[in-house]
LUMMAR-321106 format. One record per residue: residue in three letters; y negated, x, z of N, C-alpha, C in turn. Coordinates in pm, whole numbers, padded with zeros to 5 digits, always signed. Atoms other than C-alpha are relative to their C-alpha. Layout:
// LUMMAR-321106
ALAYXZYXZYXZ...
***
This chain:
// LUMMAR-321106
UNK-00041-00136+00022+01647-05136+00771+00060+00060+00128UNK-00075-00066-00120+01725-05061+01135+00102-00044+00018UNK-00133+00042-00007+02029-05273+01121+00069+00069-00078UNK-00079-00079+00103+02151-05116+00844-00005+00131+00010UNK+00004-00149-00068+02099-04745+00983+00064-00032+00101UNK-00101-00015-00128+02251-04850+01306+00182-00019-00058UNK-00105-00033+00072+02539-04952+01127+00102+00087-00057UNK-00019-00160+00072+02551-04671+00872+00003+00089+00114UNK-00044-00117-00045+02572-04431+01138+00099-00023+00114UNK-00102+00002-00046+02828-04604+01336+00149+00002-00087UNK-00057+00001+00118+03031-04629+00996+00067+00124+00010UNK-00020-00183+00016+03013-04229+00958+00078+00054+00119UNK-00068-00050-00112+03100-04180+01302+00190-00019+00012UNK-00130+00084+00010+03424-04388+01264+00115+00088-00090UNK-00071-00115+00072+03529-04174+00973-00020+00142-00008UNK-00002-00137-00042+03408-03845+01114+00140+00023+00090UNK-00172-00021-00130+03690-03935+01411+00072+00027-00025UNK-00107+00006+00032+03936-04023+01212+00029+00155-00042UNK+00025-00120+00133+03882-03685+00957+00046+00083+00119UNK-00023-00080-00112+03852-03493+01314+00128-00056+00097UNK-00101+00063-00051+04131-03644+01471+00161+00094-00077UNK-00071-00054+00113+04344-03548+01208-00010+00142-00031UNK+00017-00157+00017+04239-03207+01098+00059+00073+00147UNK-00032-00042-00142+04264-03145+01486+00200+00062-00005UNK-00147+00022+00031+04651-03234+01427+00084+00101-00032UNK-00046-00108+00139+04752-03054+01164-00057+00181+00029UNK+00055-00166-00064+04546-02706+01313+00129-00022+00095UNK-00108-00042-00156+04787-02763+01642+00152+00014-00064UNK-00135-00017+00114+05085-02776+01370+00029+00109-00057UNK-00007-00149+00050+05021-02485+01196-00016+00084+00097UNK-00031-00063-00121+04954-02323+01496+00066+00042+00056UNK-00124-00044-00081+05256-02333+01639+00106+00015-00101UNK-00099-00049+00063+05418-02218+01349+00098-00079-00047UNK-00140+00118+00098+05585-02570+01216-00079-00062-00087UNK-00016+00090+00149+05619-02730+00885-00082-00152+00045UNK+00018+00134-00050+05393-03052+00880+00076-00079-00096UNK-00093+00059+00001+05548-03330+00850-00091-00078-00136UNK+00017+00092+00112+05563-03588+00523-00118-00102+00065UNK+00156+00084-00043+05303-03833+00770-00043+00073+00015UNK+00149-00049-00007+05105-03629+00880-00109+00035-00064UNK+00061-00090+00116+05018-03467+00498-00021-00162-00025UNK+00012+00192+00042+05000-03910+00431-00143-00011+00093UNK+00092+00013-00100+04787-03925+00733-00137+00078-00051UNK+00111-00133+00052+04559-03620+00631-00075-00097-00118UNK+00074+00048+00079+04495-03770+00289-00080-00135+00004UNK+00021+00119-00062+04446-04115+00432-00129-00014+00095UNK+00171-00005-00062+04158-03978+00660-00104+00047-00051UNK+00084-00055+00148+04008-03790+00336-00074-00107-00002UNK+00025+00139+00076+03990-04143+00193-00070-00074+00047UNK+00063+00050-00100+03884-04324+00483-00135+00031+00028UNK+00203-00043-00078+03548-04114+00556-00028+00009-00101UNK+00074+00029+00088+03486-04098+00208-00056-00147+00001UNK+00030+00137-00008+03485-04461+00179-00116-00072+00124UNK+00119+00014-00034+03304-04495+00471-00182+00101+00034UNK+00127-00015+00000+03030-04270+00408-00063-00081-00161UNK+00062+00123+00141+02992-04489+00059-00045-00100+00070UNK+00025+00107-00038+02988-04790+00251-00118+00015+00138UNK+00138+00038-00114+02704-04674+00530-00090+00053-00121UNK+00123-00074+00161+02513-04495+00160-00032-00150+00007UNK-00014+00093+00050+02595-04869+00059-00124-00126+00069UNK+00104+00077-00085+02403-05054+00363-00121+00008+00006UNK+00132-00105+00059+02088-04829+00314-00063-00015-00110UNK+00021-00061+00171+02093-04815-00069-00060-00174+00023UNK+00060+00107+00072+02069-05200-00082-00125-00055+00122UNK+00101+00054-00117+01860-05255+00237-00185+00090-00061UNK+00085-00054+00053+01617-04996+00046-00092-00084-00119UNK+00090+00141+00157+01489-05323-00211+00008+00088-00148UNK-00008-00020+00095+01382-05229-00520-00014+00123-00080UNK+00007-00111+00023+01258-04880-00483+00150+00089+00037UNK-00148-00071-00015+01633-04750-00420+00056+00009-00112UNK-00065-00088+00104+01743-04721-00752-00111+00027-00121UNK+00084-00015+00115+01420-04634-00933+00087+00176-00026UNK-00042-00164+00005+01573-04213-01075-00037+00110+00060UNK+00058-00152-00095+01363-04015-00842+00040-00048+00120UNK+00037+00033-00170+01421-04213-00514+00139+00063+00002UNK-00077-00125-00027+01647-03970-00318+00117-00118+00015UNK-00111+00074-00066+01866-04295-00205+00075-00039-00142UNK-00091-00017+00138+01972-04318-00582+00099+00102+00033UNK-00016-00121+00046+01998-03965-00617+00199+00027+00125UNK-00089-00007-00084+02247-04000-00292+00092-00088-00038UNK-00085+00084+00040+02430-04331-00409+00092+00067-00072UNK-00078-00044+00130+02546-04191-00728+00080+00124+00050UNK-00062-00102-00080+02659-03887-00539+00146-00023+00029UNK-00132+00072-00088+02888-04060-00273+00099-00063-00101UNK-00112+00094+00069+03036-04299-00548+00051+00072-00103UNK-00059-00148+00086+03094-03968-00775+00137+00066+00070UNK-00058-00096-00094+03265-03790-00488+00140-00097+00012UNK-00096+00094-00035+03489-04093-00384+00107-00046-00136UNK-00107+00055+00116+03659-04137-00768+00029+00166-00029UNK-00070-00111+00007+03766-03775-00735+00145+00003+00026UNK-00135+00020-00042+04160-03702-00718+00022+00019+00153UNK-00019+00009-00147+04150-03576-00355-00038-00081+00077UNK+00011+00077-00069+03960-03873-00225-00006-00152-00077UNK-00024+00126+00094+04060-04124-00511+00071-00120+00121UNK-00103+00111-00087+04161-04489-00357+00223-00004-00014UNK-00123+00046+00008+04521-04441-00495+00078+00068+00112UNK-00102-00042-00149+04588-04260-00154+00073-00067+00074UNK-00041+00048-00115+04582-04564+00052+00146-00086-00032UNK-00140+00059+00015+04952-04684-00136+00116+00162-00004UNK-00070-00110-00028+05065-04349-00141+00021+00005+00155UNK-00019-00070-00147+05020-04293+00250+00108-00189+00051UNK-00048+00173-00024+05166-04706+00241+00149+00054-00022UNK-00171-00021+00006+05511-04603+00079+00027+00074+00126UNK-00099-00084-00053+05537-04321+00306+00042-00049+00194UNK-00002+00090-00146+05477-04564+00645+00118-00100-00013UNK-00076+00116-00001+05708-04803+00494+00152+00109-00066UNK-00082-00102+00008+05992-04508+00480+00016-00010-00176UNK+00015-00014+00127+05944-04545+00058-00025+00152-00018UNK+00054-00096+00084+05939-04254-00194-00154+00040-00023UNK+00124-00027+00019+05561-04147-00175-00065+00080-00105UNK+00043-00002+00167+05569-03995-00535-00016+00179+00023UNK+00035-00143-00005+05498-03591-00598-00140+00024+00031UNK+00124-00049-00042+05147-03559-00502-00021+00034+00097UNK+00020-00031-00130+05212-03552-00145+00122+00100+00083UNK-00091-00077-00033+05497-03364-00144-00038+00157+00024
***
């Protein structure tokens, strides 16, 4: 279990950066009063995606390192699983970001959602 907590909270950290990294960005953009740009709104959703995914995947290290009492309906590490993997098939942090933010790296049409 301590491997899998050390892990999990280097996981989170990884996609706190990114999330903060980013948001950071985009504040100093609007800030100064300019239009962000087609990456950066790619980028943005891309670090959504990213810290969702990895706070599933440090839930993920936990949940199964927890044996058999982790998915009885009261244990909280259920109650949290089902959560995270709820949250992550939402449209704002759905996986179909990471080909959307792909066209728009590979100078492709990136579709109306990000427009």
């Amino acid at each position: 279990m301590q491997d899998a907590v050390g892990r999990a909270d280097a996981i989170l950290n990884a996609g706190r950066a990114s999330r903060t990294a980013m948001i950071t960005e985009l504040s100093n953009t609007v800030a100064s009063q300019k239009e962000t740009t087609l990456e950066q709104r790619a980028r943005c959703r891309l670090a959504s995606s990213y810290t969702a995914d990895s706070a599933r995947e440090a839930m993920d290290l936990v949940y199964h390192d927890g044996g058999s009492k982790s998915f009885k309906r009261e244990s909280r590490l259920a109650e949290c699983w089902r959560d995270l993997h709820t949250v992550g098939q939402t449209v704002t942090l759905a996986p179909e970001w990471y080909p959307i933010g792909g066209r728009v790296y590979l100078g492709l049409e990136p579709g109306p959602r990000l427009r």
